[in-house]
C-alpha positions as CSV (number, residue, x, y, z in Angstrom):
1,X,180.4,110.6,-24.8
2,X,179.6,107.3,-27.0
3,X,176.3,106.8,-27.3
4,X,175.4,103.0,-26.7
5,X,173.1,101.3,-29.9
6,X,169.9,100.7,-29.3
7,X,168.6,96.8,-29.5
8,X,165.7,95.2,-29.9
9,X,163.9,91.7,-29.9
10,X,161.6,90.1,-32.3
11,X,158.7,87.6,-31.0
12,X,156.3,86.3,-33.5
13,X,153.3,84.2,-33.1
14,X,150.8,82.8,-35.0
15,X,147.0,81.2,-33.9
16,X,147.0,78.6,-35.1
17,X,148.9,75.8,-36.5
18,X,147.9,76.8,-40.0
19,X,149.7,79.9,-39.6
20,X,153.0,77.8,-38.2
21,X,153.3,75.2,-41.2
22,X,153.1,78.5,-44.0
23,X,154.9,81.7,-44.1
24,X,153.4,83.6,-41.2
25,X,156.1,83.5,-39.4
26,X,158.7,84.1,-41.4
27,X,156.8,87.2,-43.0
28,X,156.4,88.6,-39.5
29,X,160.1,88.5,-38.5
30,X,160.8,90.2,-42.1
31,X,158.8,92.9,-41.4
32,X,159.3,93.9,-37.3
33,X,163.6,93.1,-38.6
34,X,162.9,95.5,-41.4
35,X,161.0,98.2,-39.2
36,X,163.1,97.8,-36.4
37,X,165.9,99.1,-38.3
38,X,164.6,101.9,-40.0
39,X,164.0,102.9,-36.5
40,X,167.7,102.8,-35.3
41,X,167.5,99.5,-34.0
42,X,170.1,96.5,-34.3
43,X,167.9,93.8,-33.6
44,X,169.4,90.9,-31.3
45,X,169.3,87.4,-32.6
C-alpha cells in the first residue's frame, strides 16, 4: 500500500503593524517551513 504524504499549512501573524513592516513575518514562516519538515511534512504553498 502507498502511503499518502503528509501536508501541512503555515499561518503567520504579527500584533502589530510594527511586526508587519520588519522581518516578523518572514522569520516565522522560516521557522514553522523548517519545523514542519523535519517532522515529515511537505508544507502546501
Amino acid at each position: 500500500m502507498k502511503t499518502l504524504p503528509k501536508h501541512a499549512a503555515v499561518l503567520c501573524r504579527v500584533s502589530t503593524e510594527d511586526q508587519a513592516d520588519g522581518t516578523s513575518l518572514d522569520t516565522q514562516a522560516e521557522i514553522c517551513v523548517e519545523e514542519a519538515r523535519k517532522r515529515g511534512y511537505q508544507v502546501t504553498k
